[in-house]
C-alpha positions in Angstrom: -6.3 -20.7 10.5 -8.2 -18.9 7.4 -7.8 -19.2 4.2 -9.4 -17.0 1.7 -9.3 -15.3 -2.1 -8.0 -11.6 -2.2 -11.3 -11.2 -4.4 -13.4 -11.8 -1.7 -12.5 -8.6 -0.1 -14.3 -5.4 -1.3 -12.1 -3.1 -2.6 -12.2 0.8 -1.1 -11.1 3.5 -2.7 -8.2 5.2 -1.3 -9.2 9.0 0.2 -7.8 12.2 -0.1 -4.8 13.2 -2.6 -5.0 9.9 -3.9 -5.5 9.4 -7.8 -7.2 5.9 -8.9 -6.1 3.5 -5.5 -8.1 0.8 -4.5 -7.3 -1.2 -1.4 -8.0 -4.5 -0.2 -7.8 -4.9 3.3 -6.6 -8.6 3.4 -5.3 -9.2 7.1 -6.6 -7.3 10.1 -8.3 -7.0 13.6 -11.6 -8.4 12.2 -9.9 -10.8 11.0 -8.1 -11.8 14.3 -4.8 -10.3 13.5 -3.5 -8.5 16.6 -0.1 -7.4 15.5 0.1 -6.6 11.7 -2.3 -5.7 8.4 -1.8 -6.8 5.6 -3.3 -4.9 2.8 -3.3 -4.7 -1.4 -3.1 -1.6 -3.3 -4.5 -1.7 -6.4 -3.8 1.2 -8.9 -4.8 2.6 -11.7 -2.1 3.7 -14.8 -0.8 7.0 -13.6 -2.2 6.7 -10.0 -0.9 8.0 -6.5 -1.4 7.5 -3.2 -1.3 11.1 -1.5 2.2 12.5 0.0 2.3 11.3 3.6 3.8 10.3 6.5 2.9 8.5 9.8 4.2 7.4 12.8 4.7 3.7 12.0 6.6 1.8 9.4 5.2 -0.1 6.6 7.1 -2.9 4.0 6.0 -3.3 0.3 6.0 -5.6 -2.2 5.3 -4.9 -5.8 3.9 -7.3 -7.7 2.9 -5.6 -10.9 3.6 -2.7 -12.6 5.7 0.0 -12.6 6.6 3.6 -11.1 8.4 5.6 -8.7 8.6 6.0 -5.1 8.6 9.3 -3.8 10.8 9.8 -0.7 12.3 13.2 1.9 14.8 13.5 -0.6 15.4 10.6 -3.5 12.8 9.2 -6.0 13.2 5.2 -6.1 12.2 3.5 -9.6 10.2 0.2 -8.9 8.6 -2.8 -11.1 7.7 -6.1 -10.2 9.8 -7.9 -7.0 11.0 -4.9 -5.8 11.0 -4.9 -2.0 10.6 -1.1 -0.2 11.0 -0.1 3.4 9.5 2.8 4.5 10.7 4.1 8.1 7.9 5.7 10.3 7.7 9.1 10.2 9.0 9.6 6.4 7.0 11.4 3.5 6.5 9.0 0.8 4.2 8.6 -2.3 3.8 6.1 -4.8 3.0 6.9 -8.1 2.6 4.3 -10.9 3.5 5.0 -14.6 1.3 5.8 -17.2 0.0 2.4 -19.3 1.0 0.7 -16.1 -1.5 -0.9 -13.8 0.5 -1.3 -10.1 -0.6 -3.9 -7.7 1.7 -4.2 -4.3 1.3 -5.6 -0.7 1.7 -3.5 1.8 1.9 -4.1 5.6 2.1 -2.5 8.7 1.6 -2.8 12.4 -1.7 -2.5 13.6 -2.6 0.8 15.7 -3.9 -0.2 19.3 -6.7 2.0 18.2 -7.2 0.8 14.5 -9.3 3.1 12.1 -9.8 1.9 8.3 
């Protein structure tokens, strides 16, 4: 077992078509973790992760703030509690209000040939 502070984990900045996202990555093959990652987005008010898709899926859960989740076809309003489920292969974005910081957990399975 290991127990830890999220603080203690540098924060990176997210890359390409991102706007003001940090992550944190929490829970991962370094860490021991051979099936899933568990990671913390941090973002800036009015922030975005990039449009994207990839072949696995990923769950969410927001702890702060507020926006709207950008999906093929619908946009999803979320605050705090809300629970998302993103299938693999589906474009999605997250985008956080303006005046709203967003912080959610995110996790998702680990690649057998993990890149961060």
């Amino acid at each position: 077992m290991r127990k830890f502070h999220y603080s203690s984990i540098e924060p990176k900045e997210v890359g390409e078509g991102a706007k003001g996202v940090r992550v944190r990555w929490l829970i991962d093959r370094d860490l021991g973790a051979e099936n899933f990652a568990m990671r913390l987005f941090e973002m800036d008010p009015g922030g975005r992760t990039p449009l994207h898709r990839h072949p696995w899926e990923h769950e969410i859960f927001f702890l702060e703030g507020s926006g709207t989740i950008i999906g093929w076809s619908t946009e999803e309003r979320f605050g705090p509690g809300d629970v998302a489920f993103i299938p693999p292969n589906e474009l999605h974005q997250i985008r956080g209000d303006e005046g709203s910081r967003v912080k959610f957990l995110c996790l998702i399975p680990i690649p057998k040939a993990e890149s961060k």
